[in-house]
C-alpha positions in Angstrom: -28.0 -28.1 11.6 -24.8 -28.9 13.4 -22.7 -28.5 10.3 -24.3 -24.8 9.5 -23.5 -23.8 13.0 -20.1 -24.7 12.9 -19.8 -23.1 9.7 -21.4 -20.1 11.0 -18.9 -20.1 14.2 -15.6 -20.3 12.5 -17.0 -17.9 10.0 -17.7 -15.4 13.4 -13.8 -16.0 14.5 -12.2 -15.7 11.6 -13.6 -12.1 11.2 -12.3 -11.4 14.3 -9.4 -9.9 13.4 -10.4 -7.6 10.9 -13.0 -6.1 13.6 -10.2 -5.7 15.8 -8.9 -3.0 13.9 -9.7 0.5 15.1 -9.1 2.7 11.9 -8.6 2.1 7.9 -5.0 0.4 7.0 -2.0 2.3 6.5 -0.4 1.6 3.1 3.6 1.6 2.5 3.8 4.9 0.5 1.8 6.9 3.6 3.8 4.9 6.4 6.8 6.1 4.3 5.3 9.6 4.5 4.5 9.9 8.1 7.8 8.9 8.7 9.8 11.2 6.7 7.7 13.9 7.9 8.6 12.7 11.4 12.1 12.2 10.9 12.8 15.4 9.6 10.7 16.9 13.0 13.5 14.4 15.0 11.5 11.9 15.6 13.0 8.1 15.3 9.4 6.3 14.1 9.6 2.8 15.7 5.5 2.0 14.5 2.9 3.3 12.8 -1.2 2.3 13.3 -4.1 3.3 13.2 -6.6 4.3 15.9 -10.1 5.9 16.6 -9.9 7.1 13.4 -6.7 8.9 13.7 -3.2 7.8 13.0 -1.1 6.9 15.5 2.9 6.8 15.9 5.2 5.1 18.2 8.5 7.3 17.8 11.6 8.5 20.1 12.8 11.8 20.4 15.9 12.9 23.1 15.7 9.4 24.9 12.1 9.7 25.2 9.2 7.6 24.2 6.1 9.2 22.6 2.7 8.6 20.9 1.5 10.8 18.5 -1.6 11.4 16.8 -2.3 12.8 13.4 -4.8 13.7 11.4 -5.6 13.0 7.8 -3.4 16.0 6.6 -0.8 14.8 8.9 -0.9 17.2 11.2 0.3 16.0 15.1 -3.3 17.0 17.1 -1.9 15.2 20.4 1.5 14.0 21.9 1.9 11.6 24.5 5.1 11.0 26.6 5.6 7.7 27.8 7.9 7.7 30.7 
C-alpha cells in the first residue's frame, strides 16, 4: 500500500510541469516566424511563450519593454508596456 502511494505521488509531481503550462508549445519554425514578423514591425523579440491560449512575446522597441499578444494568425490583439 505504501509502495503504490509513493508511486502514485511522484507520478502527481512529475506531471507538474507539464500542467504548468498555460497554452500548446511553440515549435522552432513558428518561434522563427513570430519573430521575423516582429522584427520587421521593429521589434527586438527577447522571448516567446505561450499563454491563455494566446501567444505571448517579450520584445523591445525604442528603449522600451513590451508584451504582446497574438493570435493564431499572428495578429498583435494587445500590447503591453512595461515601464
Amino acid at each position: 500500500m505504501k509502495r503504490t502511494l509513493l508511486a502514485a505521488t511522484l507520478a502527481a509531481f512529475t506531471a507538474l510541469p507539464a500542467l504548468a503550462s498555460d497554452g500548446p508549445a511553440i515549435d522552432d519554425a513558428r518561434k522563427a516566424e513570430i519573430t521575423t514578423l516582429l522584427t520587421a514591425q521593429g521589434y527586438e523579440v527577447r522571448k516567446i511563450d505561450s499563454e491563455d491560449g494566446m501567444i505571448e512575446v517579450y520584445a523591445l522597441k525604442d528603449g522600451k519593454r513590451y508584451e504582446l499578444y497574438l493570435d493564431a494568425a499572428l495578429q498583435i490583439v494587445r500590447t503591453k508596456i512595461d515601464d
